[in-house]
C-alpha positions in Angstrom: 0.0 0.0 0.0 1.1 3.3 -0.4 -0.3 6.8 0.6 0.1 10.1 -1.0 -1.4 13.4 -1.2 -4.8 13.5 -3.3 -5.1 15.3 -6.4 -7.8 16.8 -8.3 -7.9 13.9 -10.9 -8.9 11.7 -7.8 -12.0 13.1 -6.7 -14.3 11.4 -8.5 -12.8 7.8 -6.8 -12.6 9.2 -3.5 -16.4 10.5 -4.1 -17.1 6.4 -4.8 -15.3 5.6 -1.8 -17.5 8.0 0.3 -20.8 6.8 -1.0 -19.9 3.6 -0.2 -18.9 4.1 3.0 -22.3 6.5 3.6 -24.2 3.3 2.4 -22.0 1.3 4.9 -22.8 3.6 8.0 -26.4 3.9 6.5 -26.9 -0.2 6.6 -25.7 -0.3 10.3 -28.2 2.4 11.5 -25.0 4.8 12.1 -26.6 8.3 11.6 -23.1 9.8 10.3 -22.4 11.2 7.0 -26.0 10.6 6.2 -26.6 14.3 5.5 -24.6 14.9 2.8 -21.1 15.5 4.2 -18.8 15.0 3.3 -19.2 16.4 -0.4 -17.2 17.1 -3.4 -16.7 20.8 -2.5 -15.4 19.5 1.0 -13.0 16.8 -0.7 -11.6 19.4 -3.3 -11.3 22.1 -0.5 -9.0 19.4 1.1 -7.2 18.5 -2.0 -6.6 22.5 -2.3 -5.3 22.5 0.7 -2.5 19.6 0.8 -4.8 17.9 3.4 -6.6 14.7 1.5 -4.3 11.9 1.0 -5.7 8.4 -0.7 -4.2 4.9 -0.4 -3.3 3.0 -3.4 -3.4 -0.5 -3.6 -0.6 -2.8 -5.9 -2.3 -2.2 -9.0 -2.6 1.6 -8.2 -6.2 2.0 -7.4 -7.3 3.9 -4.6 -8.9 2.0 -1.9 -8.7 4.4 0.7 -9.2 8.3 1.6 -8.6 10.5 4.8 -8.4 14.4 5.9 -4.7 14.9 7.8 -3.8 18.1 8.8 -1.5 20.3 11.7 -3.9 23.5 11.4 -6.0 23.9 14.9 -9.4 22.0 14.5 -12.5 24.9 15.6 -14.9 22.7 16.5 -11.9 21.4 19.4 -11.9 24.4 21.4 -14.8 23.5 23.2 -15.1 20.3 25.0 -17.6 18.8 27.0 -14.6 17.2 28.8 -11.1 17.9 29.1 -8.4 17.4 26.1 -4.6 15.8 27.5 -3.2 18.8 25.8 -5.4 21.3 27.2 -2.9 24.3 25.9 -1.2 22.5 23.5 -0.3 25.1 20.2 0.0 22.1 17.9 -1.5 18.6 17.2 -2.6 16.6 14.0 -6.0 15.5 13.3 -7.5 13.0 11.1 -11.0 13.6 9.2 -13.3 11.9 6.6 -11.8 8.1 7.0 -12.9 6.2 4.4 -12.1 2.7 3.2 -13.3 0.8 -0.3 -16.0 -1.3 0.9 -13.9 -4.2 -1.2 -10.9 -3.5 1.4 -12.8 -3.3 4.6 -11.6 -5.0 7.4 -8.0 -5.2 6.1 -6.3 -3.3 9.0 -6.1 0.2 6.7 -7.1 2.3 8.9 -5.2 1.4 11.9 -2.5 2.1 8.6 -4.1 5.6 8.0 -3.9 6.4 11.6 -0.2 4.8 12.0 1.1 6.8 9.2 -0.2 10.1 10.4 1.5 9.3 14.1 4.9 8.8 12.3 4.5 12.3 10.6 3.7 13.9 13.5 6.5 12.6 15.2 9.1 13.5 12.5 7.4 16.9 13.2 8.2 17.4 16.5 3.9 17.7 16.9 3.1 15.5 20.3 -0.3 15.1 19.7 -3.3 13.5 17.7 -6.8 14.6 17.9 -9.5 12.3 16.6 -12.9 12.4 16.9 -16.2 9.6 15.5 -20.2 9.5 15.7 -21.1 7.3 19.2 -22.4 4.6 17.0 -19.3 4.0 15.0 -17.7 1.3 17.1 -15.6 -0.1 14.3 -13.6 3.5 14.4 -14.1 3.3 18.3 -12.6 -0.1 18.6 -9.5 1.0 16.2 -8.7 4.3 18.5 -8.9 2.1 21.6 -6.6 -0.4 20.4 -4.0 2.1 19.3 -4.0 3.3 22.5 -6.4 6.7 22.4 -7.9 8.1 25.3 -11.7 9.1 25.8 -11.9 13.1 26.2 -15.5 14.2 26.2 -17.9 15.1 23.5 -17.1 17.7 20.9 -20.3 19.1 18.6 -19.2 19.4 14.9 -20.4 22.1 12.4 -23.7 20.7 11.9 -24.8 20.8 15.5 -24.4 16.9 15.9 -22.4 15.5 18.8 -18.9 13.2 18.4 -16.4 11.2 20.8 -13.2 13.5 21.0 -10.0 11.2 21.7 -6.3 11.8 21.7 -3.3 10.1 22.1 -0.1 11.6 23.2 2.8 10.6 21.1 6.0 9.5 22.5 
């Protein structure tokens, strides 16, 4: 596998990947991403913005897609709860996870999650923020077992609620 930064060209296989994963959450009765988010505008504002990467596969498909970025996250400055890294100028976050439904359960995105770790460490950034819907235990389950801790609830753009972890990185 290998993982670089998305380019315009890829949208419309990221988009795919998206649905499918909408139809995923959608077919466990996981109210997330079922209101139209994230979109195309979203994706290409990442892709702008060096902050979309996509995972190929050996034969150079894309199988995956996430949001990675340094820049603070708004909707983290207020937490029903307490962050590890209450003052903390600078951590990584990870958005918009998605995995081809034909490479589920494959260990990617423990990989997606792994990979932005190792960046932040080369950066000198001690921290990763994450945050998921209360029904998505698959994601819960992954941030567990990579060590994340529980920090509250955050509400996201749209008014909803989300688990907020982090994991402090040695």
């Amino acid at each position: 596998m290998k993982i670089r930064l998305s380019v315009i060209s890829d949208s419309e296989s990221i988009m795919k990947i998206i649905k499918g994963a909408q139809k995923l959450l959608a077919s466990l009765n996981i109210d997330q991403w079922q209101d139209g988010y994230p979109n195309e505008v979203q994706i290409l504002n990442d892709i702008k913005n060096n902050e979309s990467y996509v995972i190929l596969n050996k034969e150079q498909k894309i199988i995956a897609t996430f949001m990675f970025t340094t820049n603070k996250e708004p909707n983290y400055s207020i937490i029903d709860g307490e962050w590890l890294t209450n003052n903390l100028a600078k951590y990584g976050v990870i958005h918009r996870v998605a995995v081809s439904q034909k490479t589920t359960n494959k260990g990617i995105a423990k990989h997606i999650i792994s990979y932005c770790e190792a960046s932040l460490k080369k950066q000198e950034i001690p921290a990763m923020r994450i945050d998921t819907h209360n029904d998505n235990l698959g994601m819960q389950h992954i941030l567990n077992k990579l060590s994340y801790i529980y920090c509250g609830i955050i509400t996201v753009t749209n008014g909803d609620s989300r688990l907020a972890f982090e994991k402090l990185l040695q």
